[in-house]
C-alpha positions as CSV (number, residue, x, y, z in Angstrom):
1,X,0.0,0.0,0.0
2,X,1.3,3.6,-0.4
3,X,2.0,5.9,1.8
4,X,-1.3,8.0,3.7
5,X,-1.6,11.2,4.3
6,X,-2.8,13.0,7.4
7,X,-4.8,15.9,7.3
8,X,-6.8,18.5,9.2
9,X,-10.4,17.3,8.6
10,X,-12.3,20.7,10.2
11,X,-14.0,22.2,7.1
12,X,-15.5,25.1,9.6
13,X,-11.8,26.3,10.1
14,X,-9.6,28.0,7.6
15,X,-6.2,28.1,10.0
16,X,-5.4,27.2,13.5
17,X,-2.7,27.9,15.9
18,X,-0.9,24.9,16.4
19,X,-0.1,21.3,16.4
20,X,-0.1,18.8,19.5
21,X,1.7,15.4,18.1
22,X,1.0,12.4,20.7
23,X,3.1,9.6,18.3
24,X,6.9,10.1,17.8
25,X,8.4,10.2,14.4
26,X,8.7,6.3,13.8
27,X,6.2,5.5,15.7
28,X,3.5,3.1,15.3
29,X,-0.5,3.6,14.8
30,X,-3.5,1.4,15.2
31,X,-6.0,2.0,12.5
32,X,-8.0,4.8,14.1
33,X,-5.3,5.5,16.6
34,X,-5.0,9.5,17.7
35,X,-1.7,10.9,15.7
36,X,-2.2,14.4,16.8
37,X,-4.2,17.3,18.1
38,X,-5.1,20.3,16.2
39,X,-5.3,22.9,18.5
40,X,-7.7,25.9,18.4
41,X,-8.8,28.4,20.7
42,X,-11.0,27.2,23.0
43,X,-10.8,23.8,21.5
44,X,-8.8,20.6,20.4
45,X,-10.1,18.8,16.9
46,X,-8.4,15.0,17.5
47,X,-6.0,13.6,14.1
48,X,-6.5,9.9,13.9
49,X,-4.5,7.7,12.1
50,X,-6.7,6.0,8.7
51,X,-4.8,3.0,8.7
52,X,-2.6,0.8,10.6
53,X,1.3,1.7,10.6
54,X,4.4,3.6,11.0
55,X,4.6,7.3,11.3
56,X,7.2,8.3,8.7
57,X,6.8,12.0,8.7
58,X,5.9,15.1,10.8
59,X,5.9,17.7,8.2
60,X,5.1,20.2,10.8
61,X,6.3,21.3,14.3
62,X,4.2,22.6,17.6
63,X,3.8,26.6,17.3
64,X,3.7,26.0,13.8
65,X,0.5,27.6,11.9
66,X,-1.3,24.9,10.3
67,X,-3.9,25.8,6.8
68,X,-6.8,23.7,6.2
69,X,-5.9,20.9,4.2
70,X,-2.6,21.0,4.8
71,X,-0.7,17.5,5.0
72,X,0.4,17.2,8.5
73,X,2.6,14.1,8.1
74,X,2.9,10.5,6.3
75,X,2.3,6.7,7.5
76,X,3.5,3.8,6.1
77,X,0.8,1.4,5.8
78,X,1.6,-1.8,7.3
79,X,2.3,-4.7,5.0
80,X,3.9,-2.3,2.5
């Protein structure tokens, strides 16, 4: 399988402040699992993980400002 992308799914918000990651680089998701938090003011919008596998990329950093639709990072699906 190829590599997935994650993204910020919020269609009612056009930029946010910030990233929260809760997986290391490298690290490995359960299909489902919670990859990150998009942080907002006066609210958190959870980034799960669409398939099983290993976090290959954080393409952004904490403080950074994050667009909508942006591609936050890549896993490598399992089995690939």
């Amino acid at each position: 399988m190829p590599d997935r992308a994650l993204t910020p799914t919020d269609p009612g918000t056009t930029e946010t402040p910030g990233i929260l990651w809760l997986v290391e680089g490298g690290g490995e998701l359960e299909s489902y699992a919670r990859a990150a938090e998009i942080l907002i003011p006066g609210a958190s919008v959870d980034v799960t993980a669409g398939v099983a596998g290993r976090l290959t990329s954080r393409l952004v950093v904490p403080g950074e400002r994050l667009q909508s639709g942006q591609v936050l990072g890549t896993i490598e699906c399992e089995g690939t």
